[in-house]
C-alpha positions as CSV (number, residue, x, y, z in Angstrom):
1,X,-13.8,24.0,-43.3
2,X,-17.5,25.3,-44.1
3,X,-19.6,24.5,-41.3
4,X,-22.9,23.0,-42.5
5,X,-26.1,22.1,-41.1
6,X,-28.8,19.6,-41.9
7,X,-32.2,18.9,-40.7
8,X,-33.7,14.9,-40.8
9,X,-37.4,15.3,-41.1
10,X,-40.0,17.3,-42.3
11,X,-42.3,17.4,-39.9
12,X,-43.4,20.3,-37.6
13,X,-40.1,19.7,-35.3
14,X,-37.9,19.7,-38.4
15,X,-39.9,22.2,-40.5
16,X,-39.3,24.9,-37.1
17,X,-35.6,23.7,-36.7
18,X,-34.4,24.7,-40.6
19,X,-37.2,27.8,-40.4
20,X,-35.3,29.1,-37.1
21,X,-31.8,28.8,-38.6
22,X,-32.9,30.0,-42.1
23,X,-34.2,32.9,-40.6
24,X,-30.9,34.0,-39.3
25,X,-29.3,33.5,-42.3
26,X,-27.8,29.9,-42.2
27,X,-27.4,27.5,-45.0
28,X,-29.9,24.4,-43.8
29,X,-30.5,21.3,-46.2
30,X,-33.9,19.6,-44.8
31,X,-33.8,15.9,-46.3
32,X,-37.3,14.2,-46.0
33,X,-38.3,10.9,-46.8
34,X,-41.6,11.8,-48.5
35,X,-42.4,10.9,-51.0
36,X,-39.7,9.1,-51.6
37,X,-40.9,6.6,-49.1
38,X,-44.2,6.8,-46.4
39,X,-45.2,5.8,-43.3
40,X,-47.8,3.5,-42.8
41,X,-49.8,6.9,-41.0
42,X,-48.3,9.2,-43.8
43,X,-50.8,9.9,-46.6
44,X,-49.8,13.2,-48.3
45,X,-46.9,14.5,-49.6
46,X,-46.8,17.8,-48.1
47,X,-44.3,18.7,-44.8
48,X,-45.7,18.6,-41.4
49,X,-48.4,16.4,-41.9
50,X,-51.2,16.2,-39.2
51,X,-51.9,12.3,-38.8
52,X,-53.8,11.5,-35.5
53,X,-55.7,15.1,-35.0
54,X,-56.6,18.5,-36.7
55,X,-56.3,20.6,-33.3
56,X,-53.2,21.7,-32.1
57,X,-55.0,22.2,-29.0
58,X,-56.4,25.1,-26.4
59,X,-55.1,28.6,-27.6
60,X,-56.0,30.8,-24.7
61,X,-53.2,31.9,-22.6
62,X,-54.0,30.4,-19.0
63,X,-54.0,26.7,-20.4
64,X,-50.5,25.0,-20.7
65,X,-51.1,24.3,-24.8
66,X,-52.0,28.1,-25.2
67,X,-49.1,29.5,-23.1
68,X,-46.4,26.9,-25.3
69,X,-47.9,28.7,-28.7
70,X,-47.6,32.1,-26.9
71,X,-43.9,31.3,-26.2
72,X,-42.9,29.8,-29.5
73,X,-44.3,33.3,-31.4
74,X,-41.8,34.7,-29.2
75,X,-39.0,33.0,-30.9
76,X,-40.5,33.5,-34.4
77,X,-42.4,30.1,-34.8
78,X,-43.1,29.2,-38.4
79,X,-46.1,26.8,-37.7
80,X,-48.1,28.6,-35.2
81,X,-48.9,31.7,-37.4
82,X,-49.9,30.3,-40.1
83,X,-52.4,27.4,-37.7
84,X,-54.1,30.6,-37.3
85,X,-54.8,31.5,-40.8
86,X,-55.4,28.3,-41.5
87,X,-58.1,27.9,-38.4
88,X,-61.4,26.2,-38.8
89,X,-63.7,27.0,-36.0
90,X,-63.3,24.7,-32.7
91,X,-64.5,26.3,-29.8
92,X,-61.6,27.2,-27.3
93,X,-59.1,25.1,-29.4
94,X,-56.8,25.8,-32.6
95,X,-57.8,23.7,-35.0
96,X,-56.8,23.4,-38.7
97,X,-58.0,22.8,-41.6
98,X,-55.1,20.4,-42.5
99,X,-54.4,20.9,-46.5
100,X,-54.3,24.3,-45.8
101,X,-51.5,24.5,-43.2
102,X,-49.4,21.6,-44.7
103,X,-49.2,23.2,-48.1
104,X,-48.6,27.0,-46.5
105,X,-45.5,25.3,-44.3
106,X,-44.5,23.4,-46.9
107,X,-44.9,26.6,-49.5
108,X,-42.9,28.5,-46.2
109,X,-40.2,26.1,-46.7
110,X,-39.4,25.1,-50.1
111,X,-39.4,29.0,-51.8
112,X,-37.4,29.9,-48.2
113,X,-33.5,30.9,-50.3
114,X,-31.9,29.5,-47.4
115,X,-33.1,26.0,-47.4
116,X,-32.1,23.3,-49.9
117,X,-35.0,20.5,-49.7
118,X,-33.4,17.1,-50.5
119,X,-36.5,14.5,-51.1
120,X,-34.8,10.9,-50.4
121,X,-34.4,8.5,-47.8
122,X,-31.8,8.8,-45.1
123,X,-30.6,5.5,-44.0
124,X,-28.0,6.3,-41.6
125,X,-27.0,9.3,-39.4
126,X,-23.0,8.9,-39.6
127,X,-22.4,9.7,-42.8
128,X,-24.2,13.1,-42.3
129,X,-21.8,13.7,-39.3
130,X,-17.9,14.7,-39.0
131,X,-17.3,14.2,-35.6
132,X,-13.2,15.7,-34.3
133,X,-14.1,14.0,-30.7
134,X,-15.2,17.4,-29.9
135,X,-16.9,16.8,-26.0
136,X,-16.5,19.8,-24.1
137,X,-17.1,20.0,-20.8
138,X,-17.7,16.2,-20.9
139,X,-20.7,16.4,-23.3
140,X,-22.5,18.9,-21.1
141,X,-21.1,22.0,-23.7
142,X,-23.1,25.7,-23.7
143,X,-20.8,27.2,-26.6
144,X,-19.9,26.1,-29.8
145,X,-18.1,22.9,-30.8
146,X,-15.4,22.0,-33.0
147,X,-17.5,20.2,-35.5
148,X,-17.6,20.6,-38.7
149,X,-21.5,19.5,-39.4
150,X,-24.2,20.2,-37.4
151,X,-27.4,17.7,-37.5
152,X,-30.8,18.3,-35.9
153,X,-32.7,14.7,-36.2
154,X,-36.3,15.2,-36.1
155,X,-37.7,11.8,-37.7
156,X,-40.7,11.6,-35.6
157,X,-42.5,8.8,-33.5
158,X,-42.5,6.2,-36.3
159,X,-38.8,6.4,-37.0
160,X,-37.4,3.0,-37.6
161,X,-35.6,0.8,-40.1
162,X,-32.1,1.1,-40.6
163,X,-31.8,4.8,-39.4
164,X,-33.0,4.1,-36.4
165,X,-30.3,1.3,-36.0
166,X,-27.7,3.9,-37.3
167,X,-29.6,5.8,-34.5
168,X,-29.6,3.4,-31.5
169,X,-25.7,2.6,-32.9
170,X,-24.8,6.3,-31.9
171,X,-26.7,6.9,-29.1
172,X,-25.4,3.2,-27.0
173,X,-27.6,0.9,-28.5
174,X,-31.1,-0.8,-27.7
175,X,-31.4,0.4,-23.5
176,X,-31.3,3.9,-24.3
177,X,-34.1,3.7,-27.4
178,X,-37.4,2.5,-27.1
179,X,-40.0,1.8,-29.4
180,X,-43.5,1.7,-27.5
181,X,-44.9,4.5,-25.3
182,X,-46.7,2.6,-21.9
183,X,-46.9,5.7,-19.8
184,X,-49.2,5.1,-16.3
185,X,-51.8,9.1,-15.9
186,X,-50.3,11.7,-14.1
187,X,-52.3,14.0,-12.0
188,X,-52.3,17.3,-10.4
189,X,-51.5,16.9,-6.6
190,X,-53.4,20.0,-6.2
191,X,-56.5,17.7,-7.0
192,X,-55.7,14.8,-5.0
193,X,-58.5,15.0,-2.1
194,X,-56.2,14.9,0.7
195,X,-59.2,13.5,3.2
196,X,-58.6,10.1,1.4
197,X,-55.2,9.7,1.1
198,X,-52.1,9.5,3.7
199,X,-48.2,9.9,3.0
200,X,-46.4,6.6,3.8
201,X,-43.9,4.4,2.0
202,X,-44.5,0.9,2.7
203,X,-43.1,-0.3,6.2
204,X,-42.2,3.6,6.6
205,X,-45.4,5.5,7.5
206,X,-42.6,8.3,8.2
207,X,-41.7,9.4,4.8
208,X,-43.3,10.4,2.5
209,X,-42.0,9.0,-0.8
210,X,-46.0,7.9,-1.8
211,X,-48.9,9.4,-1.6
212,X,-51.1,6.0,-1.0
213,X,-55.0,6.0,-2.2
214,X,-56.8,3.1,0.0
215,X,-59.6,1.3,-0.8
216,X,-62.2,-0.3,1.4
217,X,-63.2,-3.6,0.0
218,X,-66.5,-2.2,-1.6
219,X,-65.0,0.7,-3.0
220,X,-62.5,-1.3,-4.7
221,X,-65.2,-3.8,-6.5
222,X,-67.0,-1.0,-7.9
223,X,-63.7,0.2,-9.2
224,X,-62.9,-3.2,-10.8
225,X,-66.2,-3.8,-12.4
226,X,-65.7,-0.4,-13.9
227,X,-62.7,-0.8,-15.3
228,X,-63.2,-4.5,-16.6
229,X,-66.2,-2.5,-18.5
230,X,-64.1,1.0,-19.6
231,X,-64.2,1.5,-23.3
232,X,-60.3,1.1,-24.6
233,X,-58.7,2.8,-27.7
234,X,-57.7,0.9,-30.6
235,X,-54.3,-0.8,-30.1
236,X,-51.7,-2.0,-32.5
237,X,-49.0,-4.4,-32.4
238,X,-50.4,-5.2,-28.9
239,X,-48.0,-8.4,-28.3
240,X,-44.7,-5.7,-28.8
241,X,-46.1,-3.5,-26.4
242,X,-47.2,-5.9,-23.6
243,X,-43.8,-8.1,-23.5
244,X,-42.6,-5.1,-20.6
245,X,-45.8,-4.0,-19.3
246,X,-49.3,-4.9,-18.6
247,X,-52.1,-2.1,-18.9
248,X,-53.9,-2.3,-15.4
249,X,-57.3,-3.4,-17.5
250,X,-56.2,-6.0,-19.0
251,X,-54.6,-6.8,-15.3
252,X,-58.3,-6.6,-14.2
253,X,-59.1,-9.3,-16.6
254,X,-57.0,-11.7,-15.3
255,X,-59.4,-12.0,-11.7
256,X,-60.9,-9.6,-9.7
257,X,-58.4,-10.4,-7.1
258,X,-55.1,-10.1,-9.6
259,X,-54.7,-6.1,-9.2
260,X,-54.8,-6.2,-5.3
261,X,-51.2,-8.1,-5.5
262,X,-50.0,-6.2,-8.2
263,X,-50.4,-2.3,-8.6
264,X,-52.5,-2.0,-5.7
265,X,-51.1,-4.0,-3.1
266,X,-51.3,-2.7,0.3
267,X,-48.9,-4.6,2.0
268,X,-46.9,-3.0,4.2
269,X,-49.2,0.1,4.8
270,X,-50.8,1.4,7.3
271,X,-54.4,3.7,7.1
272,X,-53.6,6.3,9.8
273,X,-57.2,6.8,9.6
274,X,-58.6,3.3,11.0
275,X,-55.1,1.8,12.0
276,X,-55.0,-1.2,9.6
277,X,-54.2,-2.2,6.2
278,X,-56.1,-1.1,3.2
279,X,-58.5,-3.3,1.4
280,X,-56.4,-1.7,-1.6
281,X,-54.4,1.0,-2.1
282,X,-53.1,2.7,-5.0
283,X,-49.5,4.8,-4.6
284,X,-48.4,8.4,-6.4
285,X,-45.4,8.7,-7.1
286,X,-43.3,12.1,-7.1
287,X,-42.8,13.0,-11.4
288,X,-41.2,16.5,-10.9
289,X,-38.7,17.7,-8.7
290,X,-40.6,20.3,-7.6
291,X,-43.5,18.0,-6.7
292,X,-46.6,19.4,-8.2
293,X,-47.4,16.1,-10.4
294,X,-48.0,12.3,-9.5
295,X,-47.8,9.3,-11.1
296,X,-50.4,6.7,-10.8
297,X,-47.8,3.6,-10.5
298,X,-48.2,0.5,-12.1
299,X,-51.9,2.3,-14.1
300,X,-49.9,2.3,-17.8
301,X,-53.5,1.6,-19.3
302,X,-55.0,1.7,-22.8
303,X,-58.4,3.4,-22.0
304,X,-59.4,6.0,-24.1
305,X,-59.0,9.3,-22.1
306,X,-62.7,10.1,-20.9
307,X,-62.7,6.3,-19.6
308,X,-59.7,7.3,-17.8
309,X,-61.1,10.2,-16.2
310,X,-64.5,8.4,-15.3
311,X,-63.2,5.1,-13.9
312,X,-60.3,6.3,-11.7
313,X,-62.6,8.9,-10.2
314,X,-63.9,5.7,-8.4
315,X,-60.5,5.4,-6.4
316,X,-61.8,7.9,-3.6
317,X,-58.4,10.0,-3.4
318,X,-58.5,10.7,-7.1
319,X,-62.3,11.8,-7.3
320,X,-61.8,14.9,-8.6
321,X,-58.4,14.6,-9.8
322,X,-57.6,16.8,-12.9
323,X,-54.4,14.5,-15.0
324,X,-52.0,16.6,-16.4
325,X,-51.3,13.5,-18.9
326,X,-53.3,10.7,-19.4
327,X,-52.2,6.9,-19.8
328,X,-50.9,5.8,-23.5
329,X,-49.5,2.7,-25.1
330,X,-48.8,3.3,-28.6
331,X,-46.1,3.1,-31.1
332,X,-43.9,5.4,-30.7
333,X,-40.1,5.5,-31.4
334,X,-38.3,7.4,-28.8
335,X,-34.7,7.9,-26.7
336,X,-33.6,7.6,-23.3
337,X,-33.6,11.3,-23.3
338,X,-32.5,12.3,-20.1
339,X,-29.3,10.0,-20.4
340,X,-28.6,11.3,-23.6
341,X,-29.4,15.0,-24.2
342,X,-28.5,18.0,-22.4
343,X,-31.1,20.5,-21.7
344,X,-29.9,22.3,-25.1
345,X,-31.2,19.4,-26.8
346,X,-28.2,18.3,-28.4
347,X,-26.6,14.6,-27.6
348,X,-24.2,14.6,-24.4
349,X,-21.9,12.2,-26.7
350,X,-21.9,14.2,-29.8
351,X,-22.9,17.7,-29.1
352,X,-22.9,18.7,-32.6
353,X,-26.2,16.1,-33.2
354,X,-29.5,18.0,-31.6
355,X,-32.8,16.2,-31.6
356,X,-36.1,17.6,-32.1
357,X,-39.0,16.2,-32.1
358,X,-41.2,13.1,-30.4
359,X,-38.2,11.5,-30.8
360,X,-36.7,13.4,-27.9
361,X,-39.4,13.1,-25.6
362,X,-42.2,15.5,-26.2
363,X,-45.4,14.2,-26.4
364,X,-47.8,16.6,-28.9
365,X,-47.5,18.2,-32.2
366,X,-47.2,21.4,-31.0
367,X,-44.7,20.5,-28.3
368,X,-42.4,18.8,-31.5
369,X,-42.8,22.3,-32.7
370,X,-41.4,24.0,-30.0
371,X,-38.5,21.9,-29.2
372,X,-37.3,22.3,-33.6
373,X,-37.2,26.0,-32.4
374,X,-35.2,25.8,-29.8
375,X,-32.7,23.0,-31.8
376,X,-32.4,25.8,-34.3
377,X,-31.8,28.5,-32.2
378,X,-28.8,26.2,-30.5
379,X,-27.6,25.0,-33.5
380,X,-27.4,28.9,-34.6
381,X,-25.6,29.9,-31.6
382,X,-23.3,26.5,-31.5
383,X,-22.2,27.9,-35.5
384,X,-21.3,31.4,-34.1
385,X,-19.5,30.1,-30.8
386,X,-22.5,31.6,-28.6
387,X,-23.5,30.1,-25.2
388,X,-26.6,28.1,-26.0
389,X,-30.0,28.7,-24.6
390,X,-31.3,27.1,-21.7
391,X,-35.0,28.5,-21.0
392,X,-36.0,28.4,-17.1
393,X,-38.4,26.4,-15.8
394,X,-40.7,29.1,-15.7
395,X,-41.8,28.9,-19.0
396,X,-43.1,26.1,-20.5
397,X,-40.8,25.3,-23.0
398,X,-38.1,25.5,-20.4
399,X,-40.4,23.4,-17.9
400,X,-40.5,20.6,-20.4
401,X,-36.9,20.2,-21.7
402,X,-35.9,20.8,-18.1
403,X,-38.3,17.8,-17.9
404,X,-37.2,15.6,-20.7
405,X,-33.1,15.8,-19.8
406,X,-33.6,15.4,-16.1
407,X,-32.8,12.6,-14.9
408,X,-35.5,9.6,-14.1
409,X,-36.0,6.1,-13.3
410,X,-38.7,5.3,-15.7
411,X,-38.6,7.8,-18.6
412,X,-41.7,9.0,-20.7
413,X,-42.5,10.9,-22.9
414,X,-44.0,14.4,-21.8
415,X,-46.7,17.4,-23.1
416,X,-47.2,20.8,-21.9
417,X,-48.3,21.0,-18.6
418,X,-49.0,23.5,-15.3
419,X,-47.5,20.7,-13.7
420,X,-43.8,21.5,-14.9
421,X,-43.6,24.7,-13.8
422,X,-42.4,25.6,-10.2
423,X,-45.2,27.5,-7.8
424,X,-46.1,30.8,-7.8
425,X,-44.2,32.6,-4.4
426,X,-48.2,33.6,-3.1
427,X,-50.8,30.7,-3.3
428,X,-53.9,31.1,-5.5
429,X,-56.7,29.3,-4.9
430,X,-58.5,29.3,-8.0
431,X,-57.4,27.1,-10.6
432,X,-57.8,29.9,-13.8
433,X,-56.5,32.5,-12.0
434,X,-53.2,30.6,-11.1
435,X,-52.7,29.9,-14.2
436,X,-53.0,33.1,-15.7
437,X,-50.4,34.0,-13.4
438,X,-48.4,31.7,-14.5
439,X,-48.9,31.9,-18.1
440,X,-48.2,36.2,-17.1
441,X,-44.8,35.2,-15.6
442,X,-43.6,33.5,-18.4
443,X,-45.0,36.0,-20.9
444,X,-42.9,38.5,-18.9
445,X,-39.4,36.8,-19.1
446,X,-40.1,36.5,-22.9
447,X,-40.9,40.2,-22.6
448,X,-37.8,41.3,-21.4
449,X,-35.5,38.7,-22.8
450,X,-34.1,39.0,-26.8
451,X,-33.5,35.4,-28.3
């Protein structure tokens, strides 16, 4: 039976998926809805359309965005060559001027010989899929499958209507798919001033499973009248996304007292420093394994992302705190990823079914990007019976998929970040530098690795 392989989506995750097959010589049919049927955000008809922002971020190689393109050129990337011809002047960023790189990738795509654009709606996902109960090694497989179709699904943050039921169908139903990002900041520990903090967990001032940020009683009213004040971003749909969780502003609202037995309760902690209970406190939670990034519990908030900075700076621990991810509630359709995908980004139940995309997990457009390529390049080595690719967690890509599929209480979605990558063996104080040598670390696997 001919082995096929089809792409959902046209955006920059789908575009890279059928680009990275096509490239070596597969057959790929890339259905996409437009303009067949848009999004409310979706205006024109080309492929990857740039909705919320022209930049596709930093570009030079010590910044987590610039080290991501660096690795995707590696693999061949489709979007990331032409974002530079297509560059409009933007300081340290890549920016684009959007026409331009939607109709060159969409140009890339349709005169490619070895991909078949179908222009219609998909309402379902089974009827694309012939499944022969093919699970091996339980769903966790690293060489080819027994499938006879292979299906990439990169629909995107607003995917929804009956294919995402199909969708939600497949992957267990409504606990492994949500519909609304309410992510709390995550910050560098590295940033955290120490001198205000203490490890405890509370009635346990012997572990450390939080790093707890007190505040006196003064310190937390000027914290509380700043962030009753903070400018928020434009919200949609606001009564969906608050049924589950409260943003810690709109918390704030309720009484200046409301926060202290909520998010920053201190009962049941003890300040080493003057040997009683904090006014307030505010807890970090461990987000990686290895323990270089923090959540701010309980802080899902809806300030814009220069509010955020400013007004948790007034929490004395996070003063100087740089956030490797900053708070979001939005719409955004995504899966219980690390219950459902293995790190090769294909589905643990159906490993013939990858997903790329938002939809997986990442958070960014050029972070979709990346994880089409690496669909592509899996569902390419699934075709020929190869051992799929697994980056390390030195890279960023790997850092981030790693990230995605590992498992985690409260799942969110997740961007390029220092923060995902494990620490350099020799400790370097200065912040550029360490992350040139990290960026230089990864550049050098990709050097001496052929994908």
């Amino acid at each position: 039976m001919e082995k096929k392989v089809t792409v959902i989506g046209a955006g920059l995750a789908g575009c890279e998926a059928a680009y990275a097959l096509a490239k070596r010589g597969v057959k790929v049919t890339l259905i996409e809805q437009k303009p067949v049927k848009k999004s409310a955000a979706h205006k024109s008809d080309n492929f990857c359309e740039l909705v919320c922002s022209n930049s596709l971020k930093a570009f030079r190689l010590n910044s987590a965005a610039g080290l991501l393109k660096t690795e995707m050129e590696f693999l061949g990337s489709l979007t990331v060559p032409i974002a530079k011809q297509t560059a409009v002047p933007a300081g340290g960023a890549l920016a684009v001027d959007r026409e331009k790189f939607e109709t060159a990738v969409t140009k890339a795509i349709k005169e490619n010989k070895n991909i078949t654009v179908l222009q219609k709606e998909q309402k379902d996902i089974l009827s694309l899929v012939h499944n022969n109960g093919c699970n091996n090694n339980n769903g966790n497989s690293s060489t080819g499958g027994n499938s006879s179709n292979i299906v990439i699904i990169a629909t995107g943050p607003l995917t929804d209507g009956s294919f995402a039921e199909s969708l939600k169908k497949l992957t267990g139903g409504m606990e492994m798919f949500s519909f609304y990002d309410a992510a709390a900041p995550i910050v560098n520990i590295d940033t955290v001033d120490m001198e205000h903090a203490f490890w405890a967990s509370r009635y346990k001032d012997d572990q450390k499973d939080y790093l707890n940020c007190p505040l006196t009683k003064e310190e937390y009213l000027r914290f509380y009248n700043e962030l009753i004040n903070a400018e928020r971003a434009v919200l949609h749909d606001m009564d969906k996304i608050y049924e589950g969780c409260v943003p810690i502003e709109v918390l704030a609202h309720k009484g200046v007292d409301t926060m202290r037995f909520g998010p920053l309760k201190a009962v049941g902690l003890q300040d080493p420093k003057t040997q009683k209970r904090p006014y307030a406190n505010l807890q970090l939670r461990k987000e990686t394994v290895n323990g270089n990034m923090y959540n701010l519990v309980g802080f899902q908030t809806n300030l814009k992302f220069g509010e955020q900075k400013r007004v948790f700076s007034f929490i004395p621990a996070l003063k100087n705190a740089e956030y490797e991810r900053y708070g979001v509630m939005h719409r955004n359709s995504f899966l219980n990823s690390p219950m459902l995908l293995n790190e090769t980004l294909n589905l643990k139940s159906h490993n013939n079914i990858f997903i790329a995309g938002q939809l997986s997990g990442v958070e960014g457009y050029m972070e979709s990007a990346a994880s089409g390529i690496m669909c592509g390049i899996n569902a390419f080595r699934m075709l020929n019976n190869k051992e799929m690719l697994v980056l390390p967690d030195i890279t960023m890509m790997g850092g981030l998929f790693k990230y995605i599929t590992t498992p985690q209480k409260h799942f969110q979605p997740m961007g390029a970040a220092f923060g995902l990558l494990p620490a350099l063996d020799v400790r370097i104080k200065d912040k550029l530098e360490r992350y040139m040598a990290l960026a230089e670390r990864s550049v050098e696997y990709f050097k001496n690795n052929s994908f």
